[in-house]
N, C-alpha and C positions, 0 to 999 in steps of 0.2 A: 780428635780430642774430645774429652770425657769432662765435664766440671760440674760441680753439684757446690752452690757456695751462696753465702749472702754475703758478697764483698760488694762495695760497691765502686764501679768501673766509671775514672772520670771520663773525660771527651780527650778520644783517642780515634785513630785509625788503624789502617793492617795495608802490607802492601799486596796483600794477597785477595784474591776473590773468594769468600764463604760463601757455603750452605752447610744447614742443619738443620735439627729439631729442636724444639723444647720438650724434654722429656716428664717435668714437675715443675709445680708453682706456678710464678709468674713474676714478668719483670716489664720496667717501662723503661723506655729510651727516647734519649733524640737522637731524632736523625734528617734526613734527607728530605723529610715530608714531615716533618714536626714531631709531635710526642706521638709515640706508639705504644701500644699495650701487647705482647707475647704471654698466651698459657701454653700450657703441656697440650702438644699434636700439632703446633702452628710452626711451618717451616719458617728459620731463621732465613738472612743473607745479609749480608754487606758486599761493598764495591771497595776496588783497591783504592784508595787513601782517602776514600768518608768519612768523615770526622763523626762519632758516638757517640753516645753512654750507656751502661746501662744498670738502673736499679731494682732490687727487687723488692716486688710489691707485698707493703706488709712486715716490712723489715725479714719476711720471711727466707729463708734458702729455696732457691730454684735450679732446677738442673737443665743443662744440654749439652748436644751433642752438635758436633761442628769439624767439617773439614775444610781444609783452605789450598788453595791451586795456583799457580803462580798465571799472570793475569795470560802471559804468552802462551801458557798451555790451554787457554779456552781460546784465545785468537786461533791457534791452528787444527781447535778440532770442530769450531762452528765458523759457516759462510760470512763471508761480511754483509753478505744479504740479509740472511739474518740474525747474525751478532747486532749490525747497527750498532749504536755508542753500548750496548749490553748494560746498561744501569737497571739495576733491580730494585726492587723495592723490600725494606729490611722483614716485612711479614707479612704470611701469608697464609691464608686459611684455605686451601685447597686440599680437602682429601684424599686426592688422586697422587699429590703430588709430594704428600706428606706422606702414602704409604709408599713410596717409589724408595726414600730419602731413608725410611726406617730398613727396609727392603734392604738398601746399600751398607748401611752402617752393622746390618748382623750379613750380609754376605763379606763384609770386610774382616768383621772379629771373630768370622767361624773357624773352628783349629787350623783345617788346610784349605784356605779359602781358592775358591774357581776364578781366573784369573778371566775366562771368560766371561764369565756371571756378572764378576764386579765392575767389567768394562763396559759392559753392555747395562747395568742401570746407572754406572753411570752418566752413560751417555743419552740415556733414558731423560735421566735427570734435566740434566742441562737442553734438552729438547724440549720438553713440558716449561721449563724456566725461559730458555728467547722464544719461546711459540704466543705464552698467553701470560706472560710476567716482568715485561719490559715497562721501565719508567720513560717517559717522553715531555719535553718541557722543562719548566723549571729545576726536576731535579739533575736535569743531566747539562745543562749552563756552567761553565769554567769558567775559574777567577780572571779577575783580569788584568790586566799585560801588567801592571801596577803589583798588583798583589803575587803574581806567580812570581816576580823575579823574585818577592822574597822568598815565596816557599820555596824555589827553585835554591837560593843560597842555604836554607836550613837545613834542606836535603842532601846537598851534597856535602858541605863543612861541617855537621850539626855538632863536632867536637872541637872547634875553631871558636872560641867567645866573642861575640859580637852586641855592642849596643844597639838602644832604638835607633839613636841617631843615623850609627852607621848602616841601617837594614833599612830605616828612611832613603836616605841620600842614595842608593842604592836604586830604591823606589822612585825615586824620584816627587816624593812627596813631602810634606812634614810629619811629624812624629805622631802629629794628632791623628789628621789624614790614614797614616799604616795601621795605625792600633785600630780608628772604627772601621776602618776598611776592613781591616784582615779579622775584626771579630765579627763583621756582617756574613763576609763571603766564605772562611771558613768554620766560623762556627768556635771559635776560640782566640788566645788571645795567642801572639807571637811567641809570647816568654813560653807559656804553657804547651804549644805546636813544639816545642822547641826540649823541650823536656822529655815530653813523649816518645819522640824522635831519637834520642840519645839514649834511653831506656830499651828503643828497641834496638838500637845497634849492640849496647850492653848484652841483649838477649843472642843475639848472631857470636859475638866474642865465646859468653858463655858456651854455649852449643859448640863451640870451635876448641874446647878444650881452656881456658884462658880463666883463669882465677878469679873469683869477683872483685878484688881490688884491684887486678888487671885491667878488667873489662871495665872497671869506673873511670880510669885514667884516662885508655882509650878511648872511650865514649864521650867526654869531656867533662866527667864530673869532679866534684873536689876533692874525694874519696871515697872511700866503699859507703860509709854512711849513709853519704848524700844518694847513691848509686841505690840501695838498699831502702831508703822511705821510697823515692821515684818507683821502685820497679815494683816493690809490693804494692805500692797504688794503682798500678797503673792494669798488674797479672794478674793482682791477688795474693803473691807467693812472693817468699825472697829468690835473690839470687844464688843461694847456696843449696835450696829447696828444690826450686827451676832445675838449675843444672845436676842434683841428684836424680830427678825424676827420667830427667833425658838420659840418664846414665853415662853422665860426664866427668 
């Protein structure tokens, strides 16, 4: 994936594992380790469901580049010896590892690209990243038993409408309790996880062929509207834009 944009990206996650570049500008985020600053040559990442943001600096437009993996296909091609919990850290200034990452990204977009070539810096990649770019400690700390059962209910129903109350009780806490809990430990608030979440099932519908008023209903929204501010906030793009692009 290719973006070149000055949108600015609330606190959201991905269920997939990134890496990238920053190929222009400059953008700051929170993340995992507090605010971070990315320019142009500094490899991106994120971990499957780390909660973000990110803006660019200067109100300027920043570009990168960014592919995403599904988390089971790095369990099975690195040891658990050295995957360990695999948490990364979102930037990185490593030359070595930032020309490996550029390396990938024109072995991938070349006309008839080498299927060996790409597998192999891939795999390149991902060695340099569990070798000398694992996070240890507080970023890699899960919510707790409290807090997951919600995220666990937002995950799995997130088109299912549910109150504080009901997502408390649930919790097994009060209403006060879940909201500063769940905005300490994930980085946001319930209603907002919860948004995001149904935004991205919108985006799976869409890619599935499925209408953007489809895909709002499905997802749980009120209708396309509502489906349409969430997703441009959240991608950058509408849904009708989205899924022309994928050639849907």
């Amino acid at each position: 994936m290719t973006l070149f944009s000055d949108h600015v990206f609330p606190r959201h996650s991905h269920d997939h594992f990134g890496i990238g570049i920053m190929t222009s500008g400059a953008q700051r985020s929170w993340s995992v380790v507090g605010s971070v600053e990315s320019e142009a040559g500094d490899v991106i990442m994120c971990n499957p469901g780390e909660i973000h943001d990110g803006v660019p600096v200067a109100r300027a437009a920043r570009g990168w580049r960014i592919l995403y993996f599904d988390p089971s296909f790095i369990a099975g091609e690195i040891s658990s010896e050295e995957r360990g919990e695999m948490t990364v850290p979102p930037v990185v200034r490593d030359p070595r590892l930032a020309s490996a990452v550029a390396q990938l990204f024109r072995d991938v977009e070349s006309g008839i690209p080498d299927s060996l070539a790409v597998e192999e810096r891939l795999m390149s990649c991902l060695m340099l990243v569990s070798q000398a770019h694992r996070l240890t400690g507080a970023a890699s700390v899960r919510p707790s038993p409290s807090i997951a059962s919600a995220i666990q209910r937002l995950d799995d129903t997130p088109e299912v409408p549910i109150t504080l109350a009901e997502l408390a009780r649930l919790s097994g806490m009060s209403r006060f309790q879940l909201l500063r809990g769940f905005t300490k430990e994930v980085g946001t608030t319930p209603h907002a996880y919860l948004i995001q979440r149904r935004a991205r099932c919108a985006r799976t519908y869409l890619l599935a062929g499925r209408s953007p008023a489809e895909a709002a209903l499905l997802s749980g929204f009120a209708d396309q509207s509502h489906l349409t501010r969430a997703f441009k906030r959240h991608f950058g793009v509408t849904p009708a834009r989205y899924q022309a692009a994928a050639g849907r």
